[in-house]
C-alpha positions in Angstrom: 85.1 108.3 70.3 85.3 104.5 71.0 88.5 103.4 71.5 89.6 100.3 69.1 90.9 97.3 70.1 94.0 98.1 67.5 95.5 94.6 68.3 92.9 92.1 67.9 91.8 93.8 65.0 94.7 93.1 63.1 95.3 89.4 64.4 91.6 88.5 63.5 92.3 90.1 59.7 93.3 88.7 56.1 95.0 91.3 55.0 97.5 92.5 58.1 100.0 89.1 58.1 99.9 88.9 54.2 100.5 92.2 53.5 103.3 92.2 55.7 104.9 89.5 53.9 104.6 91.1 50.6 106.5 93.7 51.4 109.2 91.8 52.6 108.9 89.9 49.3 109.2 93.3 47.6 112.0 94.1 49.7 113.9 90.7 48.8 113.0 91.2 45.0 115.2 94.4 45.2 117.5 93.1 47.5 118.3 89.7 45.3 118.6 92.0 42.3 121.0 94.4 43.4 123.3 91.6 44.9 123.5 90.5 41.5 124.2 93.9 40.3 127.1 94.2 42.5 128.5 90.3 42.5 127.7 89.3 38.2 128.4 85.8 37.2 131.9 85.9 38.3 130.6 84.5 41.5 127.3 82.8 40.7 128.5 81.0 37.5 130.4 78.4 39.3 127.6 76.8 41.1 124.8 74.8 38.8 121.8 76.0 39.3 123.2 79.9 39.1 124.4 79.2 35.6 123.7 82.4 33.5 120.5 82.2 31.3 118.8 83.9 28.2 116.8 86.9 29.2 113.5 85.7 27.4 114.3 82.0 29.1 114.3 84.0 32.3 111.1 85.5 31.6 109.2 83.0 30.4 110.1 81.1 33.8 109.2 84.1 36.3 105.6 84.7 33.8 104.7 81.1 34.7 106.1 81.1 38.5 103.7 83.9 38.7 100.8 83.0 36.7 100.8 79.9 39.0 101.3 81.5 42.0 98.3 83.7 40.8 96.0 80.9 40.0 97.1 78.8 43.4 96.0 82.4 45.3 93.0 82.8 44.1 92.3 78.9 44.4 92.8 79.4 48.4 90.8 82.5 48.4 87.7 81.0 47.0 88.3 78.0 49.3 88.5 80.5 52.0 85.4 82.1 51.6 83.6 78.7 51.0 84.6 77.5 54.3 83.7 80.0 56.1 80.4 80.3 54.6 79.9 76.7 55.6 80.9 77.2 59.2 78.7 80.0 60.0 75.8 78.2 58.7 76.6 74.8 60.1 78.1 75.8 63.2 77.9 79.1 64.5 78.8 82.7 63.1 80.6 83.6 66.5 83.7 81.4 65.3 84.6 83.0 62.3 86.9 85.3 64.3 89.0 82.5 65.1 88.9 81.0 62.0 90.3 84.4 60.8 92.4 85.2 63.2 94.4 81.1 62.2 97.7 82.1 61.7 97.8 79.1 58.9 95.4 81.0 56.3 97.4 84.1 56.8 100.5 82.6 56.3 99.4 80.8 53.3 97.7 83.8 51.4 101.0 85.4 52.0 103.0 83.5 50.8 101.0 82.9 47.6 100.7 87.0 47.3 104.7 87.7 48.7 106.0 84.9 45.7 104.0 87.0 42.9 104.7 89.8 43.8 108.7 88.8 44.5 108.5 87.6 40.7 106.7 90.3 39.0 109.7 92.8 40.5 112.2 90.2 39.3 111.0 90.0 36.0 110.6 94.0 35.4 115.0 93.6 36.1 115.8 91.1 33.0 117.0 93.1 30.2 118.7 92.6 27.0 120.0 95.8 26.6 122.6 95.0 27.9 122.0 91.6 28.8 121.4 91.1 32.2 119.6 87.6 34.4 119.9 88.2 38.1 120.4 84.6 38.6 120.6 85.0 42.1 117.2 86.0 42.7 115.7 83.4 39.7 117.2 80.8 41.4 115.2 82.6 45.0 112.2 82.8 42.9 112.1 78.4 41.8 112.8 78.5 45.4 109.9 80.3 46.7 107.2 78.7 43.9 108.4 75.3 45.1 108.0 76.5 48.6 104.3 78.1 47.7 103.3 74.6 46.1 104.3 73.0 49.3 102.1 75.5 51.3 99.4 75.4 48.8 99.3 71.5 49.8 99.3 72.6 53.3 96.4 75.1 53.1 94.2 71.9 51.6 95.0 70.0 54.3 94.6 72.8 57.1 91.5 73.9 55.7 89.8 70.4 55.6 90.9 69.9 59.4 90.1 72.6 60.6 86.2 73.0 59.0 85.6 69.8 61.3 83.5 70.5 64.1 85.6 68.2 66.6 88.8 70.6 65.6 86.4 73.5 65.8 85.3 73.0 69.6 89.0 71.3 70.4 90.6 75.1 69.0 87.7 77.0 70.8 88.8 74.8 74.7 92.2 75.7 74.0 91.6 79.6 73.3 89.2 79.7 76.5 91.8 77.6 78.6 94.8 80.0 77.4 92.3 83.2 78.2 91.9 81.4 81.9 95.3 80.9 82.5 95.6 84.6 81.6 92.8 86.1 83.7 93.2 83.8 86.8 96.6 83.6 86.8 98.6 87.1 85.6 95.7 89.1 86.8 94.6 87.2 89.7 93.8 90.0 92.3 92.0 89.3 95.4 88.4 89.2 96.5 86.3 92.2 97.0 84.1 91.8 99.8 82.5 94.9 99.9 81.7 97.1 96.6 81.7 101.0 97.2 78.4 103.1 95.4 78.6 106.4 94.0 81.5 108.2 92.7 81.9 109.9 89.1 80.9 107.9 86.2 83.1 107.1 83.2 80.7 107.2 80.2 81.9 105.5 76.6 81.7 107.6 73.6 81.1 106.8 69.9 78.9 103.5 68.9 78.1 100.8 71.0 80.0 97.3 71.2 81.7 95.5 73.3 84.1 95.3 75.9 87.1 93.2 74.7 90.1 94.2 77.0 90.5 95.8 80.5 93.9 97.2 80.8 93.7 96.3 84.3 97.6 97.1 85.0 97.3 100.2 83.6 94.2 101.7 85.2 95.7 100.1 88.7 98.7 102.7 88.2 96.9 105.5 86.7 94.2 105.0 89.6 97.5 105.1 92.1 98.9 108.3 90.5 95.5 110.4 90.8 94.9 108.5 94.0 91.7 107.5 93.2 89.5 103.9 93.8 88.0 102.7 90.1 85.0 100.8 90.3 84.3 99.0 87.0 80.7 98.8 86.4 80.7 96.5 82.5 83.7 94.1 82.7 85.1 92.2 79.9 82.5 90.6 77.4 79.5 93.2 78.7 77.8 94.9 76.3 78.3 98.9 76.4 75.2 100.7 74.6 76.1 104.1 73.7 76.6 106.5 76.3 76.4 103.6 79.0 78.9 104.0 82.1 82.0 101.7 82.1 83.3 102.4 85.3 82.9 104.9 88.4 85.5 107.0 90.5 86.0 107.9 93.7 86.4 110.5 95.5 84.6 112.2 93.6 86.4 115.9 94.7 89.3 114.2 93.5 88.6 113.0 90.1 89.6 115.6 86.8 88.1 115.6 83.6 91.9 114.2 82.5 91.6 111.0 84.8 88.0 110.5 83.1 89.5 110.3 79.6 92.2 108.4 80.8 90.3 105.5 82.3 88.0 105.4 79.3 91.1 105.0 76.9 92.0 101.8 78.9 88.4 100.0 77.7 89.1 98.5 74.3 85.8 98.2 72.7 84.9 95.8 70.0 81.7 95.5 67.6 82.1 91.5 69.1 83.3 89.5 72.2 87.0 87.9 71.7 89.2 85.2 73.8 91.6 88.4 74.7 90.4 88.4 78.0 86.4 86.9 78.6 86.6 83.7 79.9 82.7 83.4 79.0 83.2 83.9 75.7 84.7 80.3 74.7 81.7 78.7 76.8 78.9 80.8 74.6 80.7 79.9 71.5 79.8 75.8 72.5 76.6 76.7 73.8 75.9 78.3 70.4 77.1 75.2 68.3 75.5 72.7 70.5 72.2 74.4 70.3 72.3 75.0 66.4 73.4 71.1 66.2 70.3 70.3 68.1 67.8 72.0 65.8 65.6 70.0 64.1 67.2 71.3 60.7 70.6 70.3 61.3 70.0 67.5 64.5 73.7 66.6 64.7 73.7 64.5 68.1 77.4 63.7 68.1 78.7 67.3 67.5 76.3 68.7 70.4 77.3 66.0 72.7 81.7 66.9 71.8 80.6 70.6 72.6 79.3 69.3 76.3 82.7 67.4 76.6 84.4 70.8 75.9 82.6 73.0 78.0 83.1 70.1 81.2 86.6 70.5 80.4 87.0 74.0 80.5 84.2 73.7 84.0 86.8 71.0 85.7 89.5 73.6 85.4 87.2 76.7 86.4 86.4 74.2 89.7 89.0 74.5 91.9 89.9 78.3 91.4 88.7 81.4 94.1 86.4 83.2 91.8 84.5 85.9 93.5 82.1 87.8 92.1 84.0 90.8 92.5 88.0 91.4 92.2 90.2 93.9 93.5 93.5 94.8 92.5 95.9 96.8 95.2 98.9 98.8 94.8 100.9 99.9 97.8 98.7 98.1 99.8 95.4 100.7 98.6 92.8 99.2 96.3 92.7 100.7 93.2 90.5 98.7 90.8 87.5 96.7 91.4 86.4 94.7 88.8 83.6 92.3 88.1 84.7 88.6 87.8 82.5 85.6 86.2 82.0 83.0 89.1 81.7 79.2 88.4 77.9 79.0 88.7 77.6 82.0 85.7 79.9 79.8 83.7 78.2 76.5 84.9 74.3 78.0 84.1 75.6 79.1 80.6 77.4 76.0 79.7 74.4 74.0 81.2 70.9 75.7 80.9 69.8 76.3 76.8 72.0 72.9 76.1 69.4 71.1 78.5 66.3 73.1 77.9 66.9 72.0 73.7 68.0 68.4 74.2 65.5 67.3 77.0 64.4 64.6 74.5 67.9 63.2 73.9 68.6 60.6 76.0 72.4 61.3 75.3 72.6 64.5 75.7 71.4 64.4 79.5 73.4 61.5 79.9 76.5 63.6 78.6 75.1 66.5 81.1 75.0 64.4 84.0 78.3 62.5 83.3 80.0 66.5 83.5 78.4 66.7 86.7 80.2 63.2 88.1 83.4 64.3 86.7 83.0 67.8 88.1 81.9 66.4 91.6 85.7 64.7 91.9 87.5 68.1 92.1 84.9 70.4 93.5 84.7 70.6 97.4 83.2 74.0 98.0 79.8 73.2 99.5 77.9 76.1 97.4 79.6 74.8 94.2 78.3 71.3 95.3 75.2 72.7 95.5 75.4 74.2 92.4 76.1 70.8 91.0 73.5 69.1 92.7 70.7 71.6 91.7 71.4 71.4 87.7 71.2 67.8 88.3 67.7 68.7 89.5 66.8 70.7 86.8 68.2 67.9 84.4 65.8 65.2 86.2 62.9 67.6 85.6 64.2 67.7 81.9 63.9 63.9 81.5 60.6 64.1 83.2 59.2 66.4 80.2 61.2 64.7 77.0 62.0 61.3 77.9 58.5 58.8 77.9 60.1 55.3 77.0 61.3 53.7 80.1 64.1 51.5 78.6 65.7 55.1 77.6 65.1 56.7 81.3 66.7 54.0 83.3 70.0 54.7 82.1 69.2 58.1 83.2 67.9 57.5 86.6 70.9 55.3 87.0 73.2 58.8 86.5 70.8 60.7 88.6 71.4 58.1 91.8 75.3 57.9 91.1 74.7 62.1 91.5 72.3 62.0 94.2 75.1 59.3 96.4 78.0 61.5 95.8 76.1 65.0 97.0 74.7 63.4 99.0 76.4 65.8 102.3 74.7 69.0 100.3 70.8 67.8 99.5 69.3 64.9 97.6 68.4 64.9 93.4 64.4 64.7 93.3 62.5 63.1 90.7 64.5 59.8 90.4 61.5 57.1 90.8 62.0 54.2 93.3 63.9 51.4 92.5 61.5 48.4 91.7 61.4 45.9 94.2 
């Protein structure tokens, strides 16, 4: 059976947060109304607003608080849906998670849903039989309908921000810069220099999907209490068909059916890629809205050319860091884990090749391209990234060679390209730049 990713499951739902607060808003309802119980009026009736009411007066308020509320809920779910009916089309499905997993839209619907459900419970205590008006809790209940009008308000405003593709790419940088600072820095290991073969594998069960998390701490102690050396074979973001090997152990005279199930139970698998842990994952979601903003249906220049800026940002952090291909993690001075790692050319090719290949005719676009590669060249000094730098610059050359005809367009251009081909100029030299006149 796959095992679920319990966690981002319920952070990415609409129901988990709200539901939560609903039963706290239950649990105040019955709380008010028995402190009213056990204090009366002899308390309350002093202060202004706790003066004691007609039963029907009291229900007629708590009706309308919660036919409001009930109206202002079902307002924000339709705007919910709407919006993210928009975004997938307009920008790209794969950011619906973290539109869902906002805690603003959780925390509005709940509040909506907790002050209904807080008055309905109110409302079922006013009696006239004797008469009794928990006053204490009608007063909580104005309280909390003011409160839902002011988040109500809120929820407009959030949700018109947010559906904007410049806060769209800005949230999707900061998820994949928080997810970096998390893989590179709390889980840093060490390079692998050498990869072992063989050994047991570790095949995942139930449906295919995903793999969102690698409990890496927790497979480097279970791997140092069966003394055993686990070689991950699909790291985070790698798609896992079913029955497909996660992961291998060695030696295999060593390894027990229990250690096998154990390892496998570490994998959290997910029917789609999340910011827990892939650090690819933010770069693909950019890639995706750049390339839909460059089709000829939509052909929004601007928004593809903010996704570029967002991926060079998240590239000039990725620059300076040790990322070997392969990562091992030790404990007692024995490796335990080795685990695959995304290096700076995987993240530079995705954030770089479909972008250019689509918006070879857009003179701003490779601009944009080539401007990443100028600001990356300031903070990379690793030869081989250099190179990696100076052979997408290349590639982008060739790309202005196919799509760009008018020459008052591919000066500016060629005028990046020789900026590029001066400051690599220790690693190689960028091709296809025509001599300059004269």
């Amino acid at each position: 059976m796959r095992t679920p990713n319990i966690g981002n499951a319920l952070s990415a739902s609409f129901w988990f947060l709200p539901a939560v607060m609903v039963t706290a808003a239950a649990a105040a309802a019955v709380g008010m109304v028995t402190l009213d119980e056990s204090l009366g009026t002899r308390v309350m009736g002093g202060w202004p607003l706790m003066r004691s009411a007609e039963p029907e007066t009291a229900r007629g308020l708590l009706s309308a608080i919660a036919t409001a509320v009930a109206s202002m809920a079902a307002t924000t779910f339709s705007i919910t849906i709407v919006a993210l009916a928009l975004a997938a089309q307009q920008y790209t499905p794969k950011m619906l998670h973290n539109y869902m997993s906002g805690r603003g839209n959780q925390v509005a619907l709940g509040v909506l849903a907790g002050t209904f459900v807080y008055s309905l419970l109110v409302l079922r205590s006013v009696r006239t039989d004797p008469d009794f008006v928990p006053m204490l809790a009608l007063t909580a209940g104005l309280a909390l309908a003011l409160g839902s009008m002011g988040v109500f308000i809120y929820f407009i405003h959030h949700i018109a921000s947010t559906i904007q593709g410049t806060s769209i790419t800005a949230d999707i940088e900061r998820r994949t810069l928080a997810t970096i600072g998390r893989a590179f820095r709390e889980w840093a290991g060490e390079a692998a220099e050498e990869v072992p073969t063989g050994g047991v594998a570790v095949p995942a069960e139930g449906a295919s999907g995903y793999v969102q998390v690698v409990e890496i701490e927790e497979l480097v102690g279970l791997m140092a209490e069966h003394d055993l050396l686990l070689l991950v074979k699909r790291g985070v973001g790698a798609f896992v068909p079913r029955g497909g090997v996660l992961a291998t152990l060695s030696p295999q005279e060593r390894v027990s059916e229990e250690a096998v199930r154990e390892v496998r139970n570490r994998f959290k698998i997910g029917e789609q890629r999340t910011h827990q842990q892939d650090v690819e994952y933010g770069v693909y979601q950019l890639v995706d809205v750049a390339i839909r903003s460059l089709s000829p249906s939509f052909n929004a220049i601007t928004t593809a050319s903010t996704c570029i800026d967002h991926i060079g940002s998240i590239l000039r952090q990725l620059a300076p860091m040790d990322l070997p291909p392969w990562r091992r993690y030790q404990r007692d001075g024995e490796t335990r884990v080795i685990l695959p790692s995304p290096t700076f050319g995987d993240v530079l090719t995705l954030g770089f090749d479909q972008i250019r290949t689509l918006g070879e005719s857009h003179q701003v676009i490779l601009i944009q391209l080539l401007e990443v590669i100028l600001d990356l060249e300031e903070v990379t000094e690793d030869p081989g990234r250099r190179r990696l730098l100076l052979q997408h610059a290349n590639h982008i050359g060739a790309a202005a060679d196919r799509g760009i005809r008018a020459e008052v367009n591919r000066k500016a251009i060629d005028e990046r390209l020789r900026e590029v081909g001066d400051r690599l100029r220790d690693v190689g030299i960028v091709e296809a730049i025509p001599p300059l006149a004269g």
